[in-house]
N, C-alpha and C positions, 0 to 999 in steps of 0.2 A: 504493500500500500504506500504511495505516495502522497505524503500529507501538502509535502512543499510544491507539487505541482501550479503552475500561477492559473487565477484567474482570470478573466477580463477585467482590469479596472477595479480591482475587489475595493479598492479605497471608496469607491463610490454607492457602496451597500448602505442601506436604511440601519438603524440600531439593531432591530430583533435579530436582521440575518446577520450582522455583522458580531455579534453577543454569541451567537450560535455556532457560526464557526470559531470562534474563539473556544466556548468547551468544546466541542470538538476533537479539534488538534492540542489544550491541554489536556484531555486526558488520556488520548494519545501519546504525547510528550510522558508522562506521570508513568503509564504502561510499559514504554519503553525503556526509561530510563533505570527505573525499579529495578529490573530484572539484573542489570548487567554493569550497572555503572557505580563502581564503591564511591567517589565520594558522596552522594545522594542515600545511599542503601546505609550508611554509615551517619549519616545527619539525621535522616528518618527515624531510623531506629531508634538513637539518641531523644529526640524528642518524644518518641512513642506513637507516632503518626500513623495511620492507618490509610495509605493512597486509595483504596478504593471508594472510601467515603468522600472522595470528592465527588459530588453529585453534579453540583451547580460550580456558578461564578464568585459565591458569596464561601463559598465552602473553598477557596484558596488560601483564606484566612486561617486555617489552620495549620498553614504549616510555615516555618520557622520561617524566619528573614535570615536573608543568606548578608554577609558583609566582607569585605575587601579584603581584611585583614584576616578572614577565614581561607582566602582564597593564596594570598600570599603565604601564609603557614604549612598551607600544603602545597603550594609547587619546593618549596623550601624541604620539607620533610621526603616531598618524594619526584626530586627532580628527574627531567628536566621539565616534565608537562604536565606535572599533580594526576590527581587517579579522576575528575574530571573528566571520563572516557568512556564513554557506551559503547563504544564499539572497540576491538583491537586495535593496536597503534597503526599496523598495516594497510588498515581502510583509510589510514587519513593522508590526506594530498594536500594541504597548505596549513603554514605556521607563519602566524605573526604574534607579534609580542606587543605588551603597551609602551609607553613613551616613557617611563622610572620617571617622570619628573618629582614627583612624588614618594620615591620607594625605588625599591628592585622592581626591573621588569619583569610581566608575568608572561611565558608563552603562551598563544591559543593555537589551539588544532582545528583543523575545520576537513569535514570529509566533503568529496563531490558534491553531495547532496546538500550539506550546510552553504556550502561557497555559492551554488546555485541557488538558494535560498537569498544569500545577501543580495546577487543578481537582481533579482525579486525583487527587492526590497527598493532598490535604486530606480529600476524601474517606475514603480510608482511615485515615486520622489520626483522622477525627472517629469513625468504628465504632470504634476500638483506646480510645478512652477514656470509648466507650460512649452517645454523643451520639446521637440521631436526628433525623428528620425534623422530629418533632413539638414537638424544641427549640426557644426561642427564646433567638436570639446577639445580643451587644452587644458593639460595637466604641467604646469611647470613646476617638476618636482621630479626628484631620482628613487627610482625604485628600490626598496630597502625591505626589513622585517617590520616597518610599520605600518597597519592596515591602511591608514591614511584614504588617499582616493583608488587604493588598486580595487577595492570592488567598483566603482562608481567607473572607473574605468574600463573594465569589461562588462560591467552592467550595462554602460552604451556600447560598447562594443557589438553586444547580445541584441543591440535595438535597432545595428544597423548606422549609428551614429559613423563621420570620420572622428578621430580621436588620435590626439596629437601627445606624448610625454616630450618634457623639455627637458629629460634629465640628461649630466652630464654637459651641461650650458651653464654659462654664464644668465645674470639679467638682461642684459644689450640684447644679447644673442634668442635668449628668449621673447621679447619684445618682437623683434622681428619677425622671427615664426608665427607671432600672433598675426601679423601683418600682412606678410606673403602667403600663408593659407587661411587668410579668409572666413578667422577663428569668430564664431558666433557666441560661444560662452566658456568660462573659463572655472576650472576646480581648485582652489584654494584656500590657505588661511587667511584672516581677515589682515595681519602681519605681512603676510605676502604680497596681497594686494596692494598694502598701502606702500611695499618696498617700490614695486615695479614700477606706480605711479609716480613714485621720485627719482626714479632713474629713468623714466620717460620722460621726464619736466627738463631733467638735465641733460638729456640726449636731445632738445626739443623737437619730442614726437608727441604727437597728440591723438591723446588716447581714444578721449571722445571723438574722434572722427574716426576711429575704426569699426568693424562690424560686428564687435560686443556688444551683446546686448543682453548679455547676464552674468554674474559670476555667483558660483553657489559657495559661499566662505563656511567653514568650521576648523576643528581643532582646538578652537580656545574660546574665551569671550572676544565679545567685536562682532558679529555678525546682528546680536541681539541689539546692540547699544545704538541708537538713533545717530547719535553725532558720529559715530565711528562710519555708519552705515552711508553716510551723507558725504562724506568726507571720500570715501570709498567710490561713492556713483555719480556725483561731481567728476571726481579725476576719470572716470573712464566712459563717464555720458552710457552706462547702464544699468538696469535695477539687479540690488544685491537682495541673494536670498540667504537668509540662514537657517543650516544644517546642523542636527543635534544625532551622534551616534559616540558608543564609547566602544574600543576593541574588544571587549571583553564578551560585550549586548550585543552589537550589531546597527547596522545603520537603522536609526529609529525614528527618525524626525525631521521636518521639514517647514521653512515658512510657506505657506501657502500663496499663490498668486492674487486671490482673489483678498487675501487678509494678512495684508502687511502689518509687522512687529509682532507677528503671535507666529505659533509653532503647533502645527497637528502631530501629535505623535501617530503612527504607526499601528493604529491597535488591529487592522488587518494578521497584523504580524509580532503583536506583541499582548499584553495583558500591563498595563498600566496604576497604579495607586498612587493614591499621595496621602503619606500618613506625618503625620505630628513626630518631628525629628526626635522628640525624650518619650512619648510614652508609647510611640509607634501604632497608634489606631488611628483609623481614618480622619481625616480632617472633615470638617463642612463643604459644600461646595464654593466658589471660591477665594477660601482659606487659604492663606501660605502654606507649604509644606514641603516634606519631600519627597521626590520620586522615587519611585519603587516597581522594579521592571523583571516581567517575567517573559524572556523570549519562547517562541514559540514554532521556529524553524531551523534552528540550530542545537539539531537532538544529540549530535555528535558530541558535544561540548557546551549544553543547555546552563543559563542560570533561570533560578526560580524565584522571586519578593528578593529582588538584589536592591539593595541600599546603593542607587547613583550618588548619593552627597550631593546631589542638585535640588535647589530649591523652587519652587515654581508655583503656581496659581492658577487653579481652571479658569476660563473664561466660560460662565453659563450664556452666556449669549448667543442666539443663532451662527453659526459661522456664514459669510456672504456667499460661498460655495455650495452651501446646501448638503454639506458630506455631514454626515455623525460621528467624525473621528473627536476625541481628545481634544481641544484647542486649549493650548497654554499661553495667557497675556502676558506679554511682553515675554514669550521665549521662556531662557533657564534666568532667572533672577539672581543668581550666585551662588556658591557651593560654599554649605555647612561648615566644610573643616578650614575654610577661607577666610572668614569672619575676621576680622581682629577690630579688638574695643578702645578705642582712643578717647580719654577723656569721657568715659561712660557713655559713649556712640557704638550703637553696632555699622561697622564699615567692611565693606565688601571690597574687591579689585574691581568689579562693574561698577560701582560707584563713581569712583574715581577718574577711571578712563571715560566715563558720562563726560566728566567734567572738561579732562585736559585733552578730549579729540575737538572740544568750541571749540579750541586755539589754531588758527591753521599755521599760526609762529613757532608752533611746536615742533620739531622734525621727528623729535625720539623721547621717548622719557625714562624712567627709573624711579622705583619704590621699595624701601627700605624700613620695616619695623621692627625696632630693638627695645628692651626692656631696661628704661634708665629710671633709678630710684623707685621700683617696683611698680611703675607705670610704664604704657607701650606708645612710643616716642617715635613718629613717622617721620622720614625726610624722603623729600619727592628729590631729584635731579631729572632736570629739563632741559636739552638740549634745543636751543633755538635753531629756527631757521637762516639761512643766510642774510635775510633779511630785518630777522629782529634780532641779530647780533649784534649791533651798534649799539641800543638799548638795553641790555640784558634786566638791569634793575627793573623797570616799566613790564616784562613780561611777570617777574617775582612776582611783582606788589600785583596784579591783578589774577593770576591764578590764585596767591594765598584768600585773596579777597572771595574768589569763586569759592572756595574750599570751605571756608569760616561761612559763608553766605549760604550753602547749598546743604553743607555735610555739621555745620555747627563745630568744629574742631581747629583749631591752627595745627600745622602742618611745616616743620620745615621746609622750604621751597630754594632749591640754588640752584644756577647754573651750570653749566657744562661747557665746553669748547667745540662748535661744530664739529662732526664727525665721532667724537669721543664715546657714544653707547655704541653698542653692538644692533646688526644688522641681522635678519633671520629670514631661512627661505621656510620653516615651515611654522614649530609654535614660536611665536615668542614667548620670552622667560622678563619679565617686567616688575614682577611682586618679591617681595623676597624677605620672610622671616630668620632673622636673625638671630636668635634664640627660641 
């Protein structure tokens, strides 16, 4: 039986059917998984779970919430791929691993059948933001162990798209490619994008007169943030969408065409919650909270109530699409274990870069909190543009101003010497706790 086989357009099912194939293929997933896969059979048990009494959708609730730090323990105890494994290691045909920016990187296994599942998955991504066949994709980015866009890339591939990698290239040289084939949308970080647009400024090539006319940014925050978003489709004269997936889950999210600054999750292909980050039960509808993601195509390597650390907010509103998926306002709002408390604020990394992509004097920035006299002591460094390098003070005093004005907190605020941060082809690294 093939669960993952695609539908037509499943994104575009009514609630009932789209609820229904969700149990479904969770308790398919739950069947499968059971029989043969130790770390599950070994969680279950620990809990006392009984998988067959999952009936319904409401009846998912009983079984544990899986978390990161459970998942990092065991590739650790049982390297190199944790016991995470339904199948023998023989069946599986692609390994990628996460980014460590946070930790040790974890590998994932993906059999034929999951990898074509992500396939899937991008697919509907790419209709939801309106992309076709007849697009041509550009990937500037080198192929590696990080999932990055390589499903997104054979996901068009699959659709018949041309599809362009710029790995191996410089920026210049990548620019160009966009140029000479006649590149219609573009897969990137929100960081990437904003590199290329300033080495096209300096090149003077002009972005906006090419035949971009989308870039779908993820990887990191930026794609959610308004000013970043602005700043982004200004320089290359086309609408940006943002993409929500983590390596681990799978590509899960997408802003919709029809409903800018929100994000439909995936629930064709996933099972969705957002519960209360201390006591883990549902929240109200839309209550802040956090997500909590049961994929439902990738049996080979399944998570079940995984703790994303991402925060977020249904929107109960009709979406303008008329689809019944998930719709999250304003995207992922920030991640739980991101937080740092300045002067008794909760402040997030989205917070902040709200504030310093106003600035188009900005070129680069940097964030730094360290713990001075038992309090946590932020200092931003800002690298101006060539142009507001004359003035450097004037850039100071009116970002600190934005910051006290917007976020309630002072902030270190100083300068940098053009060029002086670091430049990034795929996440950038911008936040940085110190202790």
């Amino acid at each position: 039986m093939n669960m993952n086989a695609p539908d037509t357009e499943p994104e575009n099912l009514d609630r009932e059917a789209l609820q229904a194939r969700q149990l479904q293929r969770l308790q398919y997933l739950l069947k499968e998984v059971s029989a043969t896969n130790e770390f599950w059979q070994k969680k279950w048990g620990a809990a006392g779970v009984d998988i067959n009494s999952i009936q319904s959708l409401s009846d998912l609730q009983k079984l544990p919430i899986t978390t990161k730090s459970e998942l990092v323990e065991d590739h650790l105890a049982h390297a190199p791929y944790g016991t995470n494994l339904t199948y023998p290691v023989e069946n599986y045909t692609r390994m990628h691993q996460t980014s460590g920016t946070t930790g040790l990187p974890m590998r994932w296994l993906d059999t034929k059948a999951s990898w074509d599942w992500f396939g899937e998955c991008w697919a509907q991504i790419y209709r939801m933001v309106g992309l076709y066949p007849g697009d041509r994709l550009f990937f500037p980015f080198s192929f590696g162990p990080f999932v990055g866009f390589w499903a997104a890339f054979e996901g068009a591939t699959r659709r018949g798209n041309f599809c362009l990698a710029g790995g191996g290239t410089g920026s210049e040289a990548r620019l160009q490619m966009i140029l000479d084939n006649r590149i219609t949308a573009v897969c990137c970080t929100p960081t990437y994008a904003l590199r290329l647009a300033e080495v096209a400024e300096a090149e003077n090539i002009n972005l906006a007169a090419s035949r971009v006319r989308a870039l779908v940014v993820a990887g990191e925050p930026g794609g959610n943030i308004e000013a970043t978003k602005l700043r982004i489709g200004q320089a290359w004269g086309a609408r940006v969408f943002d993409h929500w997936g983590m390596t681990e889950i799978g590509a899960l999210g997408i802003e919709p065409l029809e409903s800018p600054g929100s994000l439909n999750i995936l629930e064709t292909e996933c099972i969705a919650e957002i519960v209360n980050s201390d006591t883990l039960e549902p929240v109200s509808p839309g209550e802040q909270g956090e997500l909590i993601i049961t994929n439902l195509g990738r049996i080979g390597s399944p998570l079940i109530r995984y703790r994303t650390g991402d925060l977020v907010s249904e929107d109960t509103s009709p979406c303008p699409s008329g689809r019944a998926l998930l719709r999250l306002q304003g995207g992922i709002l920030g991640r739980a274990d991101d937080m740092v408390i300045i002067r008794g604020n909760n402040v997030f990394p989205s917070s902040l870069e709200a504030i310093l992509r106003t600035f188009d004097r900005i070129a680069e920035y940097r964030i730094e909190v360290r713990t001075i006299r038992s309090m946590q002591h932020m200092k931003i460094e800002l690298e101006p543009t060539d142009s507001a390098a004359a003035d450097p003070q004037r850039l100071v005093r009116e970002v600190s101003h934005a910051i006290k004005d917007k976020l309630n907190f002072n902030a270190e605020v100083v300068t940098v010497a053009p060029g002086a941060l670091p430049r990034f082809e795929l996440k950038g690294r911008r936040f940085f706790k110190l202790d």
